[in-house]
C-alpha positions, 0 to 999 in steps of 0.5 A: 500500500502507497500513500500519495500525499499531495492527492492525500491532502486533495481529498481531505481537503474535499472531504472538508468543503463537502462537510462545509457544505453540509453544515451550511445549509442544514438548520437542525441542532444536529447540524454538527453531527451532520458536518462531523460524521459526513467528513468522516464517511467522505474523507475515508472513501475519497482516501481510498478513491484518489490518495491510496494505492496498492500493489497489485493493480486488480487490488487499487482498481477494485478498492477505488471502485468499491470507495468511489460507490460508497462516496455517492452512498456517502453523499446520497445519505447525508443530503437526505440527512440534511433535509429531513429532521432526524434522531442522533441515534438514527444518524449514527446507526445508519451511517456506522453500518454503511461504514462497516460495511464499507470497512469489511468490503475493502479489507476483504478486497485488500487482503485477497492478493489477487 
Protein backbone atom coordinates (compact mmCIF):
# COMPACT_ATOMS: atom_id res chain seq x y z
CA UNK A 1 0.00 0.00 0.00
CA UNK A 2 1.42 3.52 -1.06
CA UNK A 3 0.26 6.80 0.11
CA UNK A 4 0.23 9.61 -2.45
CA UNK A 5 0.18 12.60 -0.15
CA UNK A 6 -0.35 15.60 -2.42
CA UNK A 7 -3.65 13.52 -3.65
CA UNK A 8 -3.89 12.71 0.20
CA UNK A 9 -4.41 16.13 1.30
CA UNK A 10 -6.66 16.91 -2.10
CA UNK A 11 -9.07 14.62 -0.88
CA UNK A 12 -9.13 15.65 2.94
CA UNK A 13 -9.36 18.81 1.66
CA UNK A 14 -12.83 17.99 -0.48
CA UNK A 15 -13.97 15.88 2.20
CA UNK A 16 -13.55 19.22 4.36
CA UNK A 17 -15.73 21.65 1.88
CA UNK A 18 -18.41 18.79 1.37
CA UNK A 19 -18.99 18.85 5.22
CA UNK A 20 -18.78 22.53 4.99
CA UNK A 21 -21.48 22.40 2.53
CA UNK A 22 -23.48 20.28 4.85
CA UNK A 23 -23.19 22.49 7.93
CA UNK A 24 -24.26 25.47 5.94
CA UNK A 25 -27.16 24.57 4.55
CA UNK A 26 -28.95 22.28 7.18
CA UNK A 27 -30.66 24.17 10.31
CA UNK A 28 -31.15 21.38 12.59
CA UNK A 29 -29.30 21.08 16.22
CA UNK A 30 -27.73 18.25 14.64
CA UNK A 31 -26.20 20.20 12.16
CA UNK A 32 -22.83 19.40 13.98
CA UNK A 33 -23.03 15.93 13.93
CA UNK A 34 -24.28 16.13 10.41
CA UNK A 35 -20.88 18.23 9.27
CA UNK A 36 -18.80 15.73 11.78
CA UNK A 37 -20.00 12.44 10.53
CA UNK A 38 -20.44 13.38 6.55
CA UNK A 39 -16.22 14.48 6.93
CA UNK A 40 -15.51 11.27 8.42
CA UNK A 41 -17.56 8.77 5.97
CA UNK A 42 -16.13 11.07 2.61
CA UNK A 43 -12.76 11.84 3.81
CA UNK A 44 -12.49 7.56 4.22
CA UNK A 45 -13.86 6.84 0.73
CA UNK A 46 -12.09 9.88 -1.28
CA UNK A 47 -8.79 8.48 0.83
CA UNK A 48 -9.19 5.15 -0.77
CA UNK A 49 -10.58 6.71 -4.05
CA UNK A 50 -7.51 9.00 -5.41
CA UNK A 51 -4.81 9.18 -2.12
CA UNK A 52 -4.20 5.45 -1.70
CA UNK A 53 -2.62 2.77 -3.55
CA UNK A 54 -1.99 -0.59 -3.58
CA UNK A 55 0.46 -3.02 -5.03
CA UNK A 56 -1.27 -5.07 -7.29
CA UNK A 57 -3.25 -3.19 -9.96
CA UNK A 58 -6.53 -5.55 -9.82
CA UNK A 59 -6.41 -4.94 -6.00
CA UNK A 60 -6.08 -0.43 -6.49
CA UNK A 61 -8.71 -0.73 -9.02
CA UNK A 62 -11.45 -2.99 -7.29
CA UNK A 63 -10.97 -0.52 -3.62
CA UNK A 64 -11.28 2.78 -5.88
CA UNK A 65 -14.48 1.24 -7.33
CA UNK A 66 -15.84 -0.06 -4.04
CA UNK A 67 -14.52 3.53 -2.47
CA UNK A 68 -15.92 5.70 -5.24
CA UNK A 69 -19.58 3.73 -4.88
CA UNK A 70 -19.61 4.23 -1.39
CA UNK A 71 -18.59 8.34 -1.74
CA UNK A 72 -22.25 8.64 -3.63
CA UNK A 73 -23.87 6.32 -0.96
CA UNK A 74 -21.94 8.82 1.33
CA UNK A 75 -23.17 11.75 -0.35
CA UNK A 76 -26.91 10.49 -1.12
CA UNK A 77 -27.31 9.81 2.78
CA UNK A 78 -26.13 12.66 4.18
CA UNK A 79 -28.08 15.11 1.79
CA UNK A 80 -31.38 13.23 2.66
CA UNK A 81 -29.81 13.72 6.18
CA UNK A 82 -29.67 17.31 5.53
CA UNK A 83 -33.32 17.74 4.59
CA UNK A 84 -35.21 15.81 6.93
CA UNK A 85 -35.31 16.20 10.74
CA UNK A 86 -33.61 13.31 12.39
CA UNK A 87 -32.57 11.38 15.87
CA UNK A 88 -28.65 11.16 16.94
CA UNK A 89 -29.05 7.73 17.01
CA UNK A 90 -30.69 7.02 13.82
CA UNK A 91 -27.68 9.19 12.17
CA UNK A 92 -25.02 7.17 13.87
CA UNK A 93 -26.62 3.90 13.49
CA UNK A 94 -27.32 4.29 9.78
CA UNK A 95 -24.00 5.96 8.96
CA UNK A 96 -21.82 3.37 11.23
CA UNK A 97 -23.37 0.39 9.23
CA UNK A 98 -22.73 1.93 5.87
CA UNK A 99 -19.10 2.44 7.16
CA UNK A 100 -18.65 -1.08 8.21
CA UNK A 101 -19.64 -2.40 5.74
CA UNK A 102 -17.72 -0.14 3.71
CA UNK A 103 -14.73 -1.16 6.13
CA UNK A 104 -15.43 -5.02 5.65
CA UNK A 105 -15.69 -4.90 1.86
CA UNK A 106 -12.46 -3.04 1.11
CA UNK A 107 -10.50 -5.31 3.82
CA UNK A 108 -11.83 -8.19 2.00
CA UNK A 109 -10.68 -6.99 -1.31
CA UNK A 110 -7.25 -5.99 0.26
CA UNK A 111 -6.03 -8.99 1.62
CA UNK A 112 -7.45 -11.49 -1.22
CA UNK A 113 -3.96 -10.73 -3.04
CA UNK A 114 -5.23 -11.21 -6.43
Amino acid sequence: MKVNFIKSIIAIAVSGLVAYGFYSFHDSENKLLLSAGSFLFVALTLLLTIGISFDLPRTSTNVRTVSAIFFLVALTSNIIFSFVSFSVPLYIIANGILILLYTLITYSIANAKQ
